[in-house]
C-alpha positions in Angstrom: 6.7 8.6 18.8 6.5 8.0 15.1 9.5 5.8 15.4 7.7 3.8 18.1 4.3 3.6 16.4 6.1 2.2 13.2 7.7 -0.4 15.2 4.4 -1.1 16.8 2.4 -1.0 13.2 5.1 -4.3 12.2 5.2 -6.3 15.4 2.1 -6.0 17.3 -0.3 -6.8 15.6 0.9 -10.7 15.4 1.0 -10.9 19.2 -2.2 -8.8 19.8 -3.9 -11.1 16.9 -2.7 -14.3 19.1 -3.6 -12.6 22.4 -6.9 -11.4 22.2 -7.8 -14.7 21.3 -9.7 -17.3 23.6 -7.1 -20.3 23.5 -4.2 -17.6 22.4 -4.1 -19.2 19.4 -1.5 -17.5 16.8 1.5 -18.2 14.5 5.4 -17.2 14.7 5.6 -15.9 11.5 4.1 -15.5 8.1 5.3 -18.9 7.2 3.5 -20.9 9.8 0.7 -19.0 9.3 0.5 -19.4 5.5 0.9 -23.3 6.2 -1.3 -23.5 8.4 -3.8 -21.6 5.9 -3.2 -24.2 3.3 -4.2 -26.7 5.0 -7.1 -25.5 6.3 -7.7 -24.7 3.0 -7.1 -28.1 1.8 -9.4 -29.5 4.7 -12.6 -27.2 3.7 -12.5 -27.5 0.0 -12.2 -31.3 0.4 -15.0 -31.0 3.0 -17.7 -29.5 0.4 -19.1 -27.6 3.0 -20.5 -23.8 2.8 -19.9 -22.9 6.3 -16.4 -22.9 6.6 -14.6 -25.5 8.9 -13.0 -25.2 12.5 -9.5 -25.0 11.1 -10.1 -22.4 8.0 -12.4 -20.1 10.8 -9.8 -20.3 13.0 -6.9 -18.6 10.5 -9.7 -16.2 9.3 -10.4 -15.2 12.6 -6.4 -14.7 13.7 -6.2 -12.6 10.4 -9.1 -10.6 11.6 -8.1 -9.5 14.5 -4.6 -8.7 13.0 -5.9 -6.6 10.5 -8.2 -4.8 13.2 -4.8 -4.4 15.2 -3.1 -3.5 12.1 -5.9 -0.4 11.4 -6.2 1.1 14.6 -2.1 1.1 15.2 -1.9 3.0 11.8 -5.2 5.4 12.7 -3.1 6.4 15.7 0.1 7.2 13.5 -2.2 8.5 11.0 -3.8 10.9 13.7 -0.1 12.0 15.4 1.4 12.8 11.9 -1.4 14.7 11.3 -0.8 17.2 14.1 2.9 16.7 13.5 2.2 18.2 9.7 0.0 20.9 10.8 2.5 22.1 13.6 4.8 21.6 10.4 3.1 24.3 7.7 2.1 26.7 10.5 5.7 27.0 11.7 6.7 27.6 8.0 4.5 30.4 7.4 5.8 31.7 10.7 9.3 31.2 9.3 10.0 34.6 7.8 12.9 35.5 9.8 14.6 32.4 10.1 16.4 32.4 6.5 16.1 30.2 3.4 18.0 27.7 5.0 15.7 27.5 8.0 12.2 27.5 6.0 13.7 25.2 3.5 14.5 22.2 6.6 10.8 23.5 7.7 9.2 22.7 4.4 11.1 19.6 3.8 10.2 18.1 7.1 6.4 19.2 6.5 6.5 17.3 2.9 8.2 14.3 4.4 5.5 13.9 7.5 2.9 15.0 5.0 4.2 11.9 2.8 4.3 9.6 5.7 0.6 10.6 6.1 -0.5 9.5 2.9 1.0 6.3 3.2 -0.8 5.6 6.8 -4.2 7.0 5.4 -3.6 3.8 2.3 -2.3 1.6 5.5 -5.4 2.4 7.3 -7.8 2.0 4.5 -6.3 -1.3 3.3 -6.4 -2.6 7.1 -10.0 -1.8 7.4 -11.0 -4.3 4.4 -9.0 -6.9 5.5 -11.0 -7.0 8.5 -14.2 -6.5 6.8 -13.2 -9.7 4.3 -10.4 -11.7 6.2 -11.1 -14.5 4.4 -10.4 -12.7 1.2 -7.6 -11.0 2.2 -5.8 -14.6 2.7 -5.9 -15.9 -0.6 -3.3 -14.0 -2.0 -1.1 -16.2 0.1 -3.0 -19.2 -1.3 -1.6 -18.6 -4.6 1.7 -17.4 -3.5 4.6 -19.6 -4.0 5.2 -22.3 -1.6 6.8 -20.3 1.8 10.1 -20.4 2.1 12.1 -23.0 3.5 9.4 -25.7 2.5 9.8 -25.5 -1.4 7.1 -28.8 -3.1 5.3 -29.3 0.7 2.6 -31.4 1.1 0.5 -28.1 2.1 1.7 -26.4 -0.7 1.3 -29.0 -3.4 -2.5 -29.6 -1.9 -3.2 -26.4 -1.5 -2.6 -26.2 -5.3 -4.2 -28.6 -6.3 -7.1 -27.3 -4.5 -7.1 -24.1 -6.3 -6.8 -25.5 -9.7 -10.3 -27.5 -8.8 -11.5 -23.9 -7.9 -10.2 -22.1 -11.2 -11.8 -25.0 -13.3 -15.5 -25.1 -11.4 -15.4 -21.6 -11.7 -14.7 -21.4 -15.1 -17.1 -24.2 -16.1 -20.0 -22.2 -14.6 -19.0 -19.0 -16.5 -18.7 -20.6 -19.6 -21.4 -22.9 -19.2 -23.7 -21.7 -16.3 -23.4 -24.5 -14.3 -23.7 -24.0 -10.2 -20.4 -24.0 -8.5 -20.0 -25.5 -4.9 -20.5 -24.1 -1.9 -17.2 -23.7 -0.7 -16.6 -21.5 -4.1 -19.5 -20.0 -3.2 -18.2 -18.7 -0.2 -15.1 -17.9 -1.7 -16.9 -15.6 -4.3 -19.2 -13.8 -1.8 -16.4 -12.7 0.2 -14.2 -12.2 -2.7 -17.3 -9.7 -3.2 -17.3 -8.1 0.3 -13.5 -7.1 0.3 -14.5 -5.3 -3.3 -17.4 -4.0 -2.0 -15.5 -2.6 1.0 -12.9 -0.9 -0.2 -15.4 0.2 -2.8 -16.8 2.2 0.4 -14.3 3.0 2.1 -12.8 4.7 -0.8 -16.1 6.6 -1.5 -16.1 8.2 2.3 -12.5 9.2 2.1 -12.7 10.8 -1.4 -15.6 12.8 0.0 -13.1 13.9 3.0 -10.5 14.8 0.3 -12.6 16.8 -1.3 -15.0 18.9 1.8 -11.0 19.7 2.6 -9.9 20.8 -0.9 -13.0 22.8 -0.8 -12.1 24.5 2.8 -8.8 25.3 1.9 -9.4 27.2 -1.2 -12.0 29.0 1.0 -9.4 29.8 3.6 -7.1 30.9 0.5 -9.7 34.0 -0.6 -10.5 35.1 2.5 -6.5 35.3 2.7 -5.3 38.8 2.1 -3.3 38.6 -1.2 -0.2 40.4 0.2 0.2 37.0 2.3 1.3 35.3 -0.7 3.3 32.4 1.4 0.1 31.4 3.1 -2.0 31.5 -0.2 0.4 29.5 -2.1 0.5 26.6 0.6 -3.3 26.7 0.8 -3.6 26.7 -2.8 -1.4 23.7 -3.1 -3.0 21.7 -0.5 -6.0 22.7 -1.9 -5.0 21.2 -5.7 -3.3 18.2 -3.8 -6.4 17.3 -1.8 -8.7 17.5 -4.9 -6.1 15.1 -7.2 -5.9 12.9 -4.7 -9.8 12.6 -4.3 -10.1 11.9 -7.8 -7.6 9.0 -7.5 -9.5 7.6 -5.0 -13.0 7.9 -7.0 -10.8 5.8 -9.2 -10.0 2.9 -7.0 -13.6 3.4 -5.8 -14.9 3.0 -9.3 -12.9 -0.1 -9.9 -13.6 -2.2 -6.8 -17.3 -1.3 -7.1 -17.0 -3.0 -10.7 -15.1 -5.5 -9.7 -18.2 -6.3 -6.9 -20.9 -6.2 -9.6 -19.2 -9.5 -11.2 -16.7 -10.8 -9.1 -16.2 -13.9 -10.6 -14.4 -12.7 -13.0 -11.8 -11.0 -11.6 -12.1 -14.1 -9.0 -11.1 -16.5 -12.3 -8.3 -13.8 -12.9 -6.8 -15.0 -9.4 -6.5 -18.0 -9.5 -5.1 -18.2 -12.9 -2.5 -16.2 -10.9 -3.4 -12.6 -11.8 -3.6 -10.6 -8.5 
């Protein structure tokens, strides 16, 4: 099932994305969707619009609903290797008579799904802002190199060009105040959002880290202390669980920063620095 879900996580998302759309609108791979992105890009920034035009809403939308598929495909792997992992650690502590050799292939499965875990929790969490900000989450590929294959396009080299307009409105008005247009305006607010959401989104899961550092050091001393397999594990979970929220106060800390003044960090892209 993990196997299957992992497969899913990388190739369904593009054909749900293109599905679930009204015309079935999508793109065969990352490169025509990152041409297509450039020149829709192109298109609105030349328009001098706020609202953003057929083309560009069309891409942001497709990325929408790929992140949305993205999220809930890695929930559900998120959700199995969880039960997976507890099945895991119980069946180690019940491992007493199977040997060192048999507890250590328990334990070493339990750390590897535990691992795999982690990773879908940050697979979920990134998924979720990407939907939230879609717009945002594209311009990396804005200021990616050209997509291979088509090394100095047209798209590429306007696309470009269109950015560098960007970077030097944006840093006129923080150097001199001046108003930047609507389409950067745009840009900046959702530049914003995706902060703002992660910002969030770290906050609840650090919270949920930490209730569950806080039950398993509660489940450790009401543990009698000749059960010193099942106190250690809980113990370490217990540690793991509170690190790990503190990293993710971290990331919470630093995209709620970044959201207070995002044209900074904004200016920092498009000179190239995310």
């Amino acid at each position: 099932m993990i196997a299957a879900l992992s497969v899913a996580f990388v190739v369904a998302p593009r054909m749900l994305a293109a599905a679930s759309a009204s015309d079935g609108a999508g793109f065969a791979d990352r490169r025509a969707l990152v041409g297509a992105l450039r020149e829709a890009f192109v298109g609105y920034w030349t328009s001098g619009a706020r609202d953003l035009s057929p083309g560009m809403q069309d891409v942001v939308d497709y990325w929408f609903r790929y992140h949305v598929a993205k999220a809930a495909i890695a929930a559900i792997l998120l959700i199995v290797l969880a039960v997976i992992g507890v099945a895991l650690w119980k069946a180690f502590l019940r491992a007493g008579a199977r040997g060192t050799a048999g507890r250590t292939a328990i334990a070493s499965a339990g750390v590897l799904v535990t691992t795999l875990a982690l990773f879908a929790l940050a697979t979920v969490m990134a998924n979720i802002q990407g939907a939230i900000a879609p717009y945002a989450s594209l311009l990396p590929m804005l200021n990616s190199g050209a997509p291979e294959g088509r090394p100095g396009g047209d798209a590429s080299e306007a696309a470009a060009g269109a950015l560098d307009q960007a970077r030097q409105r944006l840093a006129d008005s923080l150097s001199t105040g001046t108003r930047t247009p609507p389409a950067l305006e745009t840009m900046t607010s959702d530049f914003a959002r995706y902060h703002v959401a992660m910002a969030v989104i770290a906050a609840v899961v650090a919270v949920a880290l930490f209730a569950l550092s806080v039950v398993l050091w509660k489940r450790r001393t009401r543990t009698e202390p000749s059960d010193r397999r099942t106190r250690r594990l809980l113990g370490s979970f217990g540690t793991a669980s509170a690190l790990l929220s503190l990293v993710v106060i971290v990331v919470a800390v630093a995209n709620t920063t970044t959201a207070a003044d995002p044209e900074p960090a904004l200016l920092a892209f498009l000179d190239g620095g995310w």
